[in-house]
C-alpha positions in Angstrom: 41.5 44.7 55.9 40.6 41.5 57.9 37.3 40.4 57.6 35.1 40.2 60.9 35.7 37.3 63.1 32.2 35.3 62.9 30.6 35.4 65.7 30.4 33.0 68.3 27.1 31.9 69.6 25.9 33.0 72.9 25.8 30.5 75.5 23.9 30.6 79.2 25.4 30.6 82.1 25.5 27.4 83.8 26.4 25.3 87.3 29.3 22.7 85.7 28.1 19.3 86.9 30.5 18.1 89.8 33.0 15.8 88.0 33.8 18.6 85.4 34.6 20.6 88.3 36.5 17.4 89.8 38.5 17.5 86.7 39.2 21.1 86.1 40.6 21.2 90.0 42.9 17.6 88.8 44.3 19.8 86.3 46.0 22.3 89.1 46.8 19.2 91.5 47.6 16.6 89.5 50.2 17.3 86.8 52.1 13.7 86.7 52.3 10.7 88.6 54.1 12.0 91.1 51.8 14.8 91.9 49.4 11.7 93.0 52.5 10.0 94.7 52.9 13.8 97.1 49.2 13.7 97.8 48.9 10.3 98.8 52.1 10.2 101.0 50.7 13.7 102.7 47.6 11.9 103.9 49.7 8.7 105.2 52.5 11.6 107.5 49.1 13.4 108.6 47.4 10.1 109.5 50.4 9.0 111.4 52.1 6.5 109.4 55.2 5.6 110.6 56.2 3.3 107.6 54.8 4.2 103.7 55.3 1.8 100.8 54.9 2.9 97.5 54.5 0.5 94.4 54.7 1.7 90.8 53.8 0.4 87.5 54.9 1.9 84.2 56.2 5.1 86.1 53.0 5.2 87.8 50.8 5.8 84.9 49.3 2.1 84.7 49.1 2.0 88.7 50.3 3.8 92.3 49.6 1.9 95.3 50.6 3.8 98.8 49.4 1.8 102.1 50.7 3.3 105.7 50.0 1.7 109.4 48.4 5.1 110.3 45.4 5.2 112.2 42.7 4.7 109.2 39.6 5.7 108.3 36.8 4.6 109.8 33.7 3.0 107.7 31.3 5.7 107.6 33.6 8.3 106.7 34.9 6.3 103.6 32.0 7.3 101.2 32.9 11.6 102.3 36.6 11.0 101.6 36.1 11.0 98.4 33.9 14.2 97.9 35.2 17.6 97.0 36.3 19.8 99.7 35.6 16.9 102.4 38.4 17.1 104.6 39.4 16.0 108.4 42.5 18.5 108.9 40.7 22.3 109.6 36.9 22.9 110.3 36.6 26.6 110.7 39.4 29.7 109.2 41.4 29.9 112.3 42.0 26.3 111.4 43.4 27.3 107.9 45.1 30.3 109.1 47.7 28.3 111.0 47.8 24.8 109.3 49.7 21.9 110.9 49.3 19.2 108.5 50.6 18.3 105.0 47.1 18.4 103.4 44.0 20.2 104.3 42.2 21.5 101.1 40.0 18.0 101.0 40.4 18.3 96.8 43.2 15.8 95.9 41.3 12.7 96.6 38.4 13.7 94.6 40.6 15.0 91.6 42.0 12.0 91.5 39.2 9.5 91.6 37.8 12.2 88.7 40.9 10.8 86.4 41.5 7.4 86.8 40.0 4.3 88.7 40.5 4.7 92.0 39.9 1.9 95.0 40.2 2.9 98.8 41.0 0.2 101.6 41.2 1.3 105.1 41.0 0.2 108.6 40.1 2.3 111.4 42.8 1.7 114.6 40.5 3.1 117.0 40.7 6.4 119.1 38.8 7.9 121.9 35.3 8.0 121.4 35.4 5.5 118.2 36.1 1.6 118.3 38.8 -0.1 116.1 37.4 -1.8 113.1 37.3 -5.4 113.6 38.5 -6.1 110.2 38.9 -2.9 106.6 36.8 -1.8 104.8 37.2 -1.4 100.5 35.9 1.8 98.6 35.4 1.6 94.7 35.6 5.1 93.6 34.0 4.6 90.5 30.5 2.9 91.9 30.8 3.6 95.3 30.5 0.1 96.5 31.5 -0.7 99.9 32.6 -4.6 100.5 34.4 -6.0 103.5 38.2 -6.7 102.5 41.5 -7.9 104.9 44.3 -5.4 106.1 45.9 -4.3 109.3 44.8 -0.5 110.6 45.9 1.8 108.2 45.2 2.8 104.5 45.8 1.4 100.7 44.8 3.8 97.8 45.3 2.2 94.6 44.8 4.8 91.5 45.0 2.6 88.1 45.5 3.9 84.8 46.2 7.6 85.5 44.2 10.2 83.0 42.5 7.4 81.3 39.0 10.1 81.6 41.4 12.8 80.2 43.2 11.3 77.3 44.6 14.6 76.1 46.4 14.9 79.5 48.0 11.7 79.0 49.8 12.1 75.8 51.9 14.9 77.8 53.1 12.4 80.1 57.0 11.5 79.5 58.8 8.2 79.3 58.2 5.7 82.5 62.1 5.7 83.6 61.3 10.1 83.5 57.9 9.2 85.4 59.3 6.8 87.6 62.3 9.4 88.3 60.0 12.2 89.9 57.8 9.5 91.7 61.2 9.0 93.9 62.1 12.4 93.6 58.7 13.4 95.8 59.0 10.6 98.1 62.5 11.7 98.6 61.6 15.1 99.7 58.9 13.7 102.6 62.1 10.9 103.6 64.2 14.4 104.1 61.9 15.5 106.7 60.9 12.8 108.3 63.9 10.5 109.3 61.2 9.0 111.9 59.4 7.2 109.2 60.3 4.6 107.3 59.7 4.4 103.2 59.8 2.3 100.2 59.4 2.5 96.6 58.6 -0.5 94.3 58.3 -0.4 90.5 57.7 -3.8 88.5 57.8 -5.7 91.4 61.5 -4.8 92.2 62.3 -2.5 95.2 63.7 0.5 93.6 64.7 2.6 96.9 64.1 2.2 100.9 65.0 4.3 103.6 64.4 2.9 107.2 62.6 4.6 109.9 65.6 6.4 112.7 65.7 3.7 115.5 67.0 6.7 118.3 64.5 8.7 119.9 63.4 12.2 118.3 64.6 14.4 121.1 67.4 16.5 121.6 70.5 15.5 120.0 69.3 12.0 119.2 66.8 13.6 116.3 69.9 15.6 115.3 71.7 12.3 114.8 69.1 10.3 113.1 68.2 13.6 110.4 72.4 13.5 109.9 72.0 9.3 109.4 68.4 10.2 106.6 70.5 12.8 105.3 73.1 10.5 104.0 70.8 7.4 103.7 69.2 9.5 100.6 71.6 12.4 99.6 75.1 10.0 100.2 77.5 9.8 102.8 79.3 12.7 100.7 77.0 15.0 101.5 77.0 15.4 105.3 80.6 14.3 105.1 81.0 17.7 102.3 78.4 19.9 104.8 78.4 21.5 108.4 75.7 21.6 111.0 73.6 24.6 110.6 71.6 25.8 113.9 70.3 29.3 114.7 67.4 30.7 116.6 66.0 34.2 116.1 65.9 36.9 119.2 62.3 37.0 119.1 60.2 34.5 121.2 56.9 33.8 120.5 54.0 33.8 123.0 55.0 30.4 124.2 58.3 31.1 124.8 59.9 29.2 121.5 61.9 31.4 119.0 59.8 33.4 116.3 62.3 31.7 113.8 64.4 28.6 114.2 66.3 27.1 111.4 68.6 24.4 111.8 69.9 21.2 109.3 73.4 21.4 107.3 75.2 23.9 104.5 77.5 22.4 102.1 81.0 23.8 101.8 81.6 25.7 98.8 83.8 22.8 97.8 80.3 20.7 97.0 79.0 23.2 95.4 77.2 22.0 91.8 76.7 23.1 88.7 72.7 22.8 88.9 70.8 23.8 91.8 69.8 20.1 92.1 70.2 19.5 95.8 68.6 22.6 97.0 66.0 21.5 99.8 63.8 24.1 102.0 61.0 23.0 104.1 59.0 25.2 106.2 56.7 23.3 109.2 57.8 20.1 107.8 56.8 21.1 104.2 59.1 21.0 101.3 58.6 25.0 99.3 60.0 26.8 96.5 59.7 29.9 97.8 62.0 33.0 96.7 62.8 34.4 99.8 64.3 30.7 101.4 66.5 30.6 98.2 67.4 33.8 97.9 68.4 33.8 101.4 70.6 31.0 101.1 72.1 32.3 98.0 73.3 35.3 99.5 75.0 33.5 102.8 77.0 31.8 99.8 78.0 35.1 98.0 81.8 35.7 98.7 82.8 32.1 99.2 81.7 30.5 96.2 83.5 30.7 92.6 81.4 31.6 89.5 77.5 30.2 89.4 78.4 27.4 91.1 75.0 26.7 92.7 75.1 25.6 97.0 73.8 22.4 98.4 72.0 22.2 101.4 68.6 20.9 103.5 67.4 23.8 105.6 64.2 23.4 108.0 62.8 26.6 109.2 60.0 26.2 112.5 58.2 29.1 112.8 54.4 29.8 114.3 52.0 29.0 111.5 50.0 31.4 111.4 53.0 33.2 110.3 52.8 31.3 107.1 50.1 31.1 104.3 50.1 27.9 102.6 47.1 28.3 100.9 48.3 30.2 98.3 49.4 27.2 95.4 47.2 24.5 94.5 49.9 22.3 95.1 50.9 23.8 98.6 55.0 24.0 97.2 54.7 27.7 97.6 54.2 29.8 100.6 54.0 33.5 101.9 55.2 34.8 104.8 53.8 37.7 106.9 57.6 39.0 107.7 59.6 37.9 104.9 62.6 39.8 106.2 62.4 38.0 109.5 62.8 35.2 107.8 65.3 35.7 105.1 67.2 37.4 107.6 67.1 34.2 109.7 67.8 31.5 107.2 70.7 34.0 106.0 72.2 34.6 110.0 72.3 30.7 109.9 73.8 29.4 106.9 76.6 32.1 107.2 77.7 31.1 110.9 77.7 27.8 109.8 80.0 27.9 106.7 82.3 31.2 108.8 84.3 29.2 110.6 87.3 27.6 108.9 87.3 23.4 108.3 90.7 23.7 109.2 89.8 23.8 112.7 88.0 20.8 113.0 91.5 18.9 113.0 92.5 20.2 116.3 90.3 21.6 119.0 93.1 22.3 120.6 93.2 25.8 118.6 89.8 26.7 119.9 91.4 26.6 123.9 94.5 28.7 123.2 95.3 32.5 123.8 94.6 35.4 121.0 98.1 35.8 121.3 99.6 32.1 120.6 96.3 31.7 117.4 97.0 34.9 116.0 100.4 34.6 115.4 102.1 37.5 112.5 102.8 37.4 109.2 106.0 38.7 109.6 108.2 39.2 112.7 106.3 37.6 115.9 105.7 40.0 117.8 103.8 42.0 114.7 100.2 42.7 114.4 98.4 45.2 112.2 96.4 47.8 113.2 93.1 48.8 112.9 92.0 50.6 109.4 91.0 54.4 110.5 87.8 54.8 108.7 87.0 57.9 110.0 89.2 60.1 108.1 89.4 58.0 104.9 87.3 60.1 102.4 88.9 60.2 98.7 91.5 57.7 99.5 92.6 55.5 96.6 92.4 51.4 97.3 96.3 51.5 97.1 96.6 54.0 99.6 97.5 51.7 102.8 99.9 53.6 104.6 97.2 56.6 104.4 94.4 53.6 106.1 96.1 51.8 108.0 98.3 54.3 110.2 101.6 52.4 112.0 101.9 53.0 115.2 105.5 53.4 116.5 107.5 50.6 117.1 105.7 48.6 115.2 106.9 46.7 112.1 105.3 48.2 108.4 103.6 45.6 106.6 102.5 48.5 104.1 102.1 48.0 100.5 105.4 49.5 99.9 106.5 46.7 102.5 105.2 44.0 100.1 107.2 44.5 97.4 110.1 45.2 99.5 113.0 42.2 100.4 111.6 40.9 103.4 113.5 42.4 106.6 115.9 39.9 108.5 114.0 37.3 111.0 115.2 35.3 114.1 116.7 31.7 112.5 114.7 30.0 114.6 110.8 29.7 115.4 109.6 31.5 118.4 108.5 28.5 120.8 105.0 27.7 120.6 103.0 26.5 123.4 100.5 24.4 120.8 102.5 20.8 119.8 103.2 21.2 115.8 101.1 17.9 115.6 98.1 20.1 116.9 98.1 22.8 114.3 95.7 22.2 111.6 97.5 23.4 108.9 101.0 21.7 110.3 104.2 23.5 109.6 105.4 25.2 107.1 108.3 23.0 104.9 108.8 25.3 101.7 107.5 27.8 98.9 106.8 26.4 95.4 107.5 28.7 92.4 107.0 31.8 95.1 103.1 30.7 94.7 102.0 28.2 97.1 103.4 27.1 100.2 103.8 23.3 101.3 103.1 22.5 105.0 103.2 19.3 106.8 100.7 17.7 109.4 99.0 14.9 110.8 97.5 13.9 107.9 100.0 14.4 105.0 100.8 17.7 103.2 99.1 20.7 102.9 99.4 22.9 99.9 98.1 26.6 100.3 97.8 29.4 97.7 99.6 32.3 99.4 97.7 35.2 97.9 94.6 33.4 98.1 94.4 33.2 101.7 96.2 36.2 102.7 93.8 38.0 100.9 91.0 36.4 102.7 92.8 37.2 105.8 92.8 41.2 104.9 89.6 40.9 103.6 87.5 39.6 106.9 89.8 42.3 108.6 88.3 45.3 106.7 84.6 43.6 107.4 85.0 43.6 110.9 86.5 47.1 111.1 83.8 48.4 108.9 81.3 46.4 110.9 82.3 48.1 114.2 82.7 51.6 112.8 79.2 53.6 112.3 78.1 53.7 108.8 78.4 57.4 107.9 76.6 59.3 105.4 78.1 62.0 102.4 75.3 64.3 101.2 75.9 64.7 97.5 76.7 68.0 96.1 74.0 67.7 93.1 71.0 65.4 94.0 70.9 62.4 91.4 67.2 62.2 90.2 66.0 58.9 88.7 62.4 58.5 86.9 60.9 55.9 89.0 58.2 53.3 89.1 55.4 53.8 91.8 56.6 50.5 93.6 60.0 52.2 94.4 58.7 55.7 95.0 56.3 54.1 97.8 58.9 52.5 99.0 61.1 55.3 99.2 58.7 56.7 101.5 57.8 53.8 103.6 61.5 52.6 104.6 63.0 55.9 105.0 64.1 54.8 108.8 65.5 51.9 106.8 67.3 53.7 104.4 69.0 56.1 106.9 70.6 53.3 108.7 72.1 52.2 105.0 73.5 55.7 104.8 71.2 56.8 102.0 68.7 59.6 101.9 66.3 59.3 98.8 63.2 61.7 98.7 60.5 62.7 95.9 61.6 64.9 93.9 58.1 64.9 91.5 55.2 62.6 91.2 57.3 60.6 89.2 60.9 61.1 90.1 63.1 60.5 93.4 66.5 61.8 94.1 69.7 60.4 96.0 70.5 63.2 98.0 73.0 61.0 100.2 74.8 57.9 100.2 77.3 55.7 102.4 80.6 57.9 102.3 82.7 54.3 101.6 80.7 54.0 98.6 81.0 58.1 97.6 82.5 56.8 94.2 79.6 54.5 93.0 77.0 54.9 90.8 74.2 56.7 93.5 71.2 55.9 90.8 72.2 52.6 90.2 72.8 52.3 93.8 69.5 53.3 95.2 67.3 51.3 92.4 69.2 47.9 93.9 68.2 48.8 97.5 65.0 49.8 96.7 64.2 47.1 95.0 65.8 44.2 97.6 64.0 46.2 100.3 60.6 45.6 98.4 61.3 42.1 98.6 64.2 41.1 101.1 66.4 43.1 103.5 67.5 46.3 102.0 71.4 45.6 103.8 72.2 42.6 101.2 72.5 45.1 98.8 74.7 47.2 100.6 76.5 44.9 102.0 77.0 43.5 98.9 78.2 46.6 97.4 80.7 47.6 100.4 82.0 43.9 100.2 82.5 44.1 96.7 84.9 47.5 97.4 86.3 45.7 100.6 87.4 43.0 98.1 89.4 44.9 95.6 91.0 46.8 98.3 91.7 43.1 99.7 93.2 41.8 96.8 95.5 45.0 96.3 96.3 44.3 99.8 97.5 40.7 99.8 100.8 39.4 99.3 101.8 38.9 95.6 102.7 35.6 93.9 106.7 35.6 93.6 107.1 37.1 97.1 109.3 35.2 99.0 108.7 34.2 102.0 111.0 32.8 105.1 109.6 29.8 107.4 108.7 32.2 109.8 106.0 34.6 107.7 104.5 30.9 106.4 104.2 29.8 109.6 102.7 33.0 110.4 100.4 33.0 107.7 99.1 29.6 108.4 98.2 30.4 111.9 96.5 33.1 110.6 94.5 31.2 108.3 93.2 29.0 111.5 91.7 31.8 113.4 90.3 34.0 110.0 86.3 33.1 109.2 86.2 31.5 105.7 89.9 31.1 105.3 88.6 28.0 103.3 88.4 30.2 99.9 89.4 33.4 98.6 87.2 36.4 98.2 86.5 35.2 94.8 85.5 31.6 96.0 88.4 30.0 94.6 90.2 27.4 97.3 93.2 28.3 99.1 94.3 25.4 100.5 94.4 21.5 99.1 95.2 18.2 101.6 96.7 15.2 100.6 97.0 12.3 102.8 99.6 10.2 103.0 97.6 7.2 101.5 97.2 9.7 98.3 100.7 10.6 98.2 101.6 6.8 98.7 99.3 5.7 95.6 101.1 8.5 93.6 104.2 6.1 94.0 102.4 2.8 94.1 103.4 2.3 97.4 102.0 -1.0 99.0 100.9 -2.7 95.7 
C-alpha cells in the first residue's frame, strides 16, 4: 500500500504582480525567435510599411531588429505600447468580431519586453488631426526612459538577448542556423502575401534573403502579375512554372455586392507534388493559418490525380467578410474558425479542382480550344465512332465487367465493348481522315509508333511525346462515367434488413440534424435506440458496399466538412475500378488511326495529365534533350 502523499501547504489566493502575468502570456506568444520576428513584422504591414528589414544575431537569440517606413508612433503613445492589452487596432467587440489587421490582442509587445531587453524608436509621419514628429523618439523598455534619438517616420524595435528573465526557456532553444531557419521561414510567409512590400533579412551583418516590393500597380491583373513575380522570387521560378492559376468566386454575394467566398492564387500539378507537405501555404484576410478545413479542402481537390502520399504544393488566399472568421481563437492567431466551414471548404475545393481539370496539354495550342466537338473529339477507333452514354438507370446487380450490359450500342455504331478489346482490331481506312487543325497545332502531335504494345510515341512541335496507352485511356473512361453519373439523379435502394451501428452521440445528432443532407447522398439513417442508428438506405451504385462503414465516414465528414466528399469519394473509387477494367490493355495493338484517336482524346478529357491512380500518362522530350542524349552540338 502507498503511503499518503504529504500534504501540501495551503496557499491564498492572490492577484500575480503584472510582469508574472507579462511572462506567463510570453509563454503562449513567444515560443522562439521567430515568434518575435511574426509579431514584429505584423505591427510594421498594419502600420503601413511598405519596406521591412529584419537583422538577426545568433538566430535571433542575442538580437532581432525590425524597422519599417510606416506611419509611427507618436510620442505620447510610446510609454502605452508597451502595456498589456494596450492596443490601436479594435476599441469595442464589433471591432474584434470582424478584425482587419494582423495584430490586435495589444499582448505581444508587452510579453516580449517581459523576456528580454527591449528598446523602441519611432517617429510619428503625421495624419489628420496629429502633426509629424519633427525628429523620433527612443523607448527603453526596461526603465521607461524616453530620450530624443534620429530616424525617418517609421519604427525600430530592437529585442536583445531573447529569454535572458526566463533562463529555463532558453535552454529549449535549438542551434542558431535552426533559429535563423524559422526567422526566414515567418518572414517568408508575410513576403507570400504581400508582393507590395518589400523585405529583407540580415544575420551577422550579411544579407541572408531580400525580396523587392512589386513595381506594377495592385489592381486588376497587374496585382495578379506581381503575386505570380513574389511567388517565384521566394518559392523559385519552378514553382509557378510547375503550377496553374487558381481563381473562383462563390454564388453567394455579400451585402456589398463582393462574393461571400473568393479564393484565387496557383495549384501545383501533381507532377510537383512532394514528399513533405513543406510548401503548403493558406492565408485567410491576408493571414497565413493552419486550419483543418483549408487543408483538408485542398487535399481532397488532389485525390484522384496524385500517386501514393505524395503531398500537393500550393499558395491559396481566401477573401471572405470577416466577421465570418474568428481569429481570436490561438494565441498566436495561426488558427481560425469559420462560421460556415462547408462554405468554405466547399469553395477552396471548387477552385483548386477547376484549376488542375483541364489538361496541360492544351496550353500548347489554343487552337484546340476554337475547334468543333466533332474535329477535338475524334474516336478511338474508326472516325466516325463515339460511345454512348452509360444507362444508369437500369444497372442494379451488374458486375464491373459487364459493358455490353452498361453501355448499350446503338445500331450502326461500331462495338468498342470489352469483348471488342481483346479482339484483333477491325480493318481501318489507310489513310487519316483530313483534319481541319494543322498537325503542328495538336498538342500531343501525331502519332509515329507503339513501343512494346505499351506506350505510344508521338511527334510535335516540341520533340516527342511518349504516352502510356492504358493510362490515359483509362482516364478517358473514367471522367466519362463521372459525368454520366453526375448528370443522372442519384437514386436510392432501401435495404432489405436495416444495418444498425452502436453510435456515439456526435453522430446520432448528427443523423438527425442533416437528414435533408443525407437524402440528397442517397442514404436514409434513423435512431434506432438511444444509442444505436440504422442504414435503412443507401446510393443504389454503392448497393454492394459496406452500409455501416459507409454511413460512419459520412457522418463523420458531415460533422466537419461536406458530407458529398465522402461519397464522392466512395462512387469515384467504384467508377475507378470499373475504369481500369474498361481501358485498353497493354499488348493491344493499335493502328495510327486509334493512336491518333486516342491522343485527341486525351486533349479534350479533364485531367488527362495522370491516370486514376495519379501516375503520369504522358512524358515530353524536347529536341534539345533528345540532342544531349547524342551529344549533339558539343
Amino acid at each position: 500500500m502507498k503511503p499518503d502523499a504529504p500534504a501540501l501547504p495551503r496557499r491564498p489566493i492572490r492577484e500575480l504582480p503584472d510582469e508574472l502575468i507579462s511572462q506567463i502570456a510570453a509563454g503562449e506568444v513567444v515560443e522562439r525567435p521567430a515568434s518575435v520576428v511574426r509579431e514584429l513584422v505584423d505591427n510594421a504591414l498594419d502600420a503601413g510599411a511598405r519596406q521591412v528589414t529584419v537583422r538577426l544575431l545568433a538566430g535571433g537569440v542575442r538580437l532581432i531588429l525590425v524597422e519599417d517606413d510606416g506611419s509611427g508612433i507618436p510620442r505620447d503613445e510610446l510609454a502605452t505600447a508597451l502595456r498589456r492589452h494596450a492596443t490601436s487596432k479594435i476599441a469595442s467587440l464589433q471591432d474584434l468580431e470582424s478584425v482587419g489587421t494582423m495584430g490586435f490582442r495589444g499582448e505581444a509587445l508587452a510579453a516580449i519586453n517581459s523576456i528580454a531587453d527591449m528598446s523602441l524608436v519611432s517617429r510619428h509621419a503625421g495624419s489628420e488631426g496629429a502633426a509629424a514628429d519633427a525628429h523620433a523618439w527612443q523607448l527603453d523598455g526596461r526603465t521607461g526612459e524616453l530620450k530624443p534619438a534620429a530616424r525617418s517616420p517609421g519604427t525600430t524595435v530592437e529585442v536583445r538577448e531573447l529569454f535572458y528573465a526566463t533562463p529555463a526557456r532558453r535552454k529549449f532553444l535549438k542551434t542558431d542556423a535552426t533559429e535563423l531557419a524559422h526567422c526566414i521561414e515567418a518572414v517568408r510567409r508575410h513576403a507570400l502575401v504581400r508582393p507590395d512590400v518589400g523585405f529583407a533579412i540580415w544575420h551577422e551583418g550579411k544579407l541572408v534573403e531580400q525580396w523587392r516590393a512589386a513595381t506594377r500597380s495592385m489592381q486588376g491583373d497587374d496585382s495578379l502579375a506581381a503575386l505570380n513575380q513574389r511567388l517565384a522570387d521566394v518559392l523559385g521560378e519552378d514553382f509557378v512554372a510547375q503550377s496553374v492559376a487558381v481563381s473562383y468566386e462563390s454564388n453567394a454575394r455579400r451585402e456589398n455586392g463582393q462574393p461571400a467566398v473568393r479564393v484565387w492564387g496557383r495549384a501545383g500539378i501533381p507532377d510537383a507534388a512532394r514528399s513533405r507537405p513543406d510548401q503548403q501555404f493558406a492565408y485567410v484576410n491576408g493571414r497565413f493559418v493552419r486550419d483543418k478545413v483549408l487543408t483538408h479542402a485542398a487535399r481532397s481537390a488532389y485525390e484522384d490525380v496524385l500517386h501514393g502520399h505524395r503531398q500537393p504544393v500550393y499558395a491559396l488566399y481566401v477573401e471572405m467578410d470577416p466577421a465570418r472568421v474568428d481569429v481570436n481563437v490561438h494565441p498566436t492567431k495561426i488558427e481560425v474558425r469559420f462560421r460556415d466551414s462547408r462554405e468554405v471548404h466547399q469553395a477552396v475545393r471548387h477552385a483548386a479542382e477547376n484549376a488542375l481539370a483541364a489538361p496541360r496539354s492544351q496550353g500548347a495550342a489554343q487552337a484546340l480550344a476554337d475547334q468543333p466537338a466533332a474535329d477535338t473529339r475524334q474516336t478511338f477507333g474508326h472516325a466516325g465512332w463515339a460511345q454512348s452514354g452509360i444507362d444508369l438507370t437500369h444497372r442494379q446487380n451488374l458486375r464491373v465487367n459487364d459493358f455490353e450490359a452498361m453501355w448499350p450500342v446503338a445500331a450502326g455504331q461500331a462495338s468498342m465493348t470489352a469483348s471488342a478489346l481483346t479482339a484483333q482490331p477491325a480493318a481501318l481506312p489507310d489513310a487519316l481522315p483530313a483534319a481541319t487543325l494543322p498537325p503542328g497545332d495538336w498538342p500531343l502531335g501525331r502519332a509515329l509508333a507503339q513501343l512494346q504494345g505499351i506506350y505510344i510515341l508521338a511527334e510535335n512541335t516540341q520533340g516527342l511525346v511518349i504516352v502510356d496507352m492504358h493510362a490515359a485511356h483509362e482516364r478517358i473512361v473514367y471522367e466519362r462515367l463521372k459525368t454520366q453519373l453526375v448528370d443522372a439523379r442519384i437514386s436510392s435502394q432501401p435495404l432489405l434488413i436495416p444495418a444498425t451501428f452502436a453510435a456515439t452521440p456526435q453522430e446520432i445528432a448528427t443523423a438527425q440534424g442533416a437528414v435533408e443532407s443525407l437524402e440528397i447522398l442517397g442514404l436514409e439513417i434513423t435512431p434506432f435506440s438511444p444509442m444505436t442508428l440504422a442504414v435503412r438506405a443507401v446510393p443504389t451504385s454503392l448497393a454492394q458496399s459496406d452500409a455501416v462503414e459507409l454511413a460512419r465516414s459520412v457522418l463523420a465528414e458531415l460533422a466537419q466538412h461536406d458530407a458529398s466528399t465522402v461519397f464522392q469519394r466512395a462512387q469515384n473509387e467504384l467508377l475507378s475500378t470499373m475504369a481500369c477494367h474498361g481501358a485498353v490493355r497493354a499488348n493491344r495493338k493499335l493502328t495510327i488511326d486509334e493512336m491518333n484517336g486516342l491522343l485527341r482524346q486525351m486533349e479534350a478529357t479533364e485531367r488527362s495529365d495522370q491516370c486514376n491512380h495519379g501516375r503520369p500518362t504522358w512524358r515530353q522530350m524536347s529536341v534539345r534533350e533528345l540532342d544531349s542524349l547524342f551529344l549533339r552540338g558539343r
